[in-house]
C-alpha positions as CSV (number, residue, x, y, z in Angstrom):
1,X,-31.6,4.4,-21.7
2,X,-30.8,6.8,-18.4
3,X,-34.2,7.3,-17.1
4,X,-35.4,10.0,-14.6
5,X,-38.5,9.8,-12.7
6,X,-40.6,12.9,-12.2
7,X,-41.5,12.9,-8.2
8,X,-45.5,11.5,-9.3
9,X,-43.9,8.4,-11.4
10,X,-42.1,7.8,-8.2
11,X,-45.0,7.5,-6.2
12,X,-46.9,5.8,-8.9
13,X,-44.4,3.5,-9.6
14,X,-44.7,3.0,-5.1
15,X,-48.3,3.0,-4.8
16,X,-50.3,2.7,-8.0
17,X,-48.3,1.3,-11.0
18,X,-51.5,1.3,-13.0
19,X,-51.4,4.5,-13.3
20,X,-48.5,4.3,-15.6
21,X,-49.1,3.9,-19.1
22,X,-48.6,0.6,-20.3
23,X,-45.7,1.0,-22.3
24,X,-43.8,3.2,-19.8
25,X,-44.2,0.2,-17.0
26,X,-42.3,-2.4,-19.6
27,X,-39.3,0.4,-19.8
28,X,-39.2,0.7,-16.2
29,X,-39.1,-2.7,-16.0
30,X,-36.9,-3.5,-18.5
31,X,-33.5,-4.4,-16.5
32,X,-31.6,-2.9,-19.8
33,X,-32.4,0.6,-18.5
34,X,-31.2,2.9,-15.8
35,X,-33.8,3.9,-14.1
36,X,-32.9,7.2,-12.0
37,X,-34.9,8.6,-8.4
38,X,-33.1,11.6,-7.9
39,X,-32.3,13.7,-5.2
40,X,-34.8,16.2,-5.7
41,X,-37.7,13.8,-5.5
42,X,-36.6,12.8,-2.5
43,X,-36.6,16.5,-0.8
44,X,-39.8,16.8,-2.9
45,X,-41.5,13.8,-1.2
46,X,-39.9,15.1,2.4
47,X,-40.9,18.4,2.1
48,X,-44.8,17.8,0.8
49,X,-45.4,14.4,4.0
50,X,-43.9,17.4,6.7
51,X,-46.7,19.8,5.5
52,X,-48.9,17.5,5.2
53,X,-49.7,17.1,1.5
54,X,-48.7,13.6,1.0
55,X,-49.4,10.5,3.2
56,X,-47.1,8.3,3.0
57,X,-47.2,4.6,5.5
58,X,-44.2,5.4,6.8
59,X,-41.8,8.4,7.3
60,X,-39.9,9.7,3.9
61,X,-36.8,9.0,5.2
62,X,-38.1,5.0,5.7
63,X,-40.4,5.1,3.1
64,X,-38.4,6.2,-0.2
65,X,-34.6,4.0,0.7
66,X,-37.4,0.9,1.1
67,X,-39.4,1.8,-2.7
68,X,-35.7,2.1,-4.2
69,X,-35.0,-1.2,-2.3
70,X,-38.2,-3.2,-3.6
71,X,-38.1,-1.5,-7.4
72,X,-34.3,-1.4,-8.0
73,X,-34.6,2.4,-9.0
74,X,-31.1,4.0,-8.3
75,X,-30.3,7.6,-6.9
76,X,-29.1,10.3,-9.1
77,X,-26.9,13.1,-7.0
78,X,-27.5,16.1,-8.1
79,X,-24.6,17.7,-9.2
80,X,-23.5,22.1,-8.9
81,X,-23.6,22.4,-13.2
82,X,-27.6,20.9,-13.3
83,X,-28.4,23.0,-9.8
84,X,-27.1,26.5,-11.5
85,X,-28.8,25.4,-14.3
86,X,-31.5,26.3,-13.7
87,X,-31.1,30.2,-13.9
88,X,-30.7,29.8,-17.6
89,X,-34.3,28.0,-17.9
90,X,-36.7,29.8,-19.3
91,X,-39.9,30.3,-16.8
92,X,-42.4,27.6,-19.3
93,X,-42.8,26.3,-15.2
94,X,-42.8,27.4,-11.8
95,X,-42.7,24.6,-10.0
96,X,-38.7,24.5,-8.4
97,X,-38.7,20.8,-8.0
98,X,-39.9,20.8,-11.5
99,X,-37.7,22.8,-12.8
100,X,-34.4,21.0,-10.9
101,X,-35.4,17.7,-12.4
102,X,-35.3,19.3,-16.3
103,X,-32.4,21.0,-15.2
104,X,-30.2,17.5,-14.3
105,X,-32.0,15.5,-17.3
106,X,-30.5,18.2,-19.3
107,X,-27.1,18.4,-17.7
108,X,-26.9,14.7,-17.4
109,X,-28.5,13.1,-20.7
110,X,-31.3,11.9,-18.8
111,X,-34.5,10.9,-20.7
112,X,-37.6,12.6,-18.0
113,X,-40.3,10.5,-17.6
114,X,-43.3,12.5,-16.3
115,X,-47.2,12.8,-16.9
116,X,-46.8,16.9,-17.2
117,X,-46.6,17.6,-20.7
118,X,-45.5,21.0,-20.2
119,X,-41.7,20.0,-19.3
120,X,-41.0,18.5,-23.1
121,X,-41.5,22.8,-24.1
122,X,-37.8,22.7,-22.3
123,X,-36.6,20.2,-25.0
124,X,-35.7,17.6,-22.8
125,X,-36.1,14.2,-24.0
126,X,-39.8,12.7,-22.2
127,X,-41.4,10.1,-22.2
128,X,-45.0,9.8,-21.0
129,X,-45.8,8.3,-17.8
């Protein structure tokens, strides 16, 4: 299974693993699955620590290379098709990280994993961090 990380499951995953429901920490632990950071979290995570909404112990640009590094989580690019995607979404979310993330799980077959429950009204496949 491909699965994408919502920014929070990222920093989770990082910080607080118990956080994570159980059964979601065995799949991203489970070396049979793909387990996706993608681009967007990272502008997400750089974006929030410059103004100042997130505190991070080191600078994004350390910090998120050394949590892929230490957790095995792997980059997903974000390709033009998911990116222009996201004019055809319908507006269930404002957020425009948000709405990047359902755009690539949708244009790549990604399964989201995420504690919003408002991104499965986009029928993209979720699981529950």
């Amino acid at each position: 299974m491909k699965l994408l990380l919502d920014t929070h499951v990222v920093l989770w995953s990082a910080s607080d693993p118990d956080r994570l429901d159980p059964a979601t920490r065995e799949l991203l632990e489970d070396g049979a699955n793909d387990v996706l950071v993608s681009i967007v979290s990272g502008w997400e995570i750089a974006i929030k620590q410059s103004l100042g909404k997130l505190e991070l112990p080191r600078p994004a640009e350390q910090w998120v290379p050394e949590v892929l590094r230490k957790t095995g989580f792997e980059v997903a690019e974000l390709g033009l098709a998911a990116a222009l995607r996201v004019r055809a979404l319908p507006w269930h979310h404002r957020d425009p990280f948000d709405r990047l993330l359902i755009a690539q799980a949708l244009e790549d077959g990604y399964t989201l994993v995420s504690h919003d429950e408002a991104l499965a009204r986009y029928g993209v496949p979720t699981i529950r961090a």
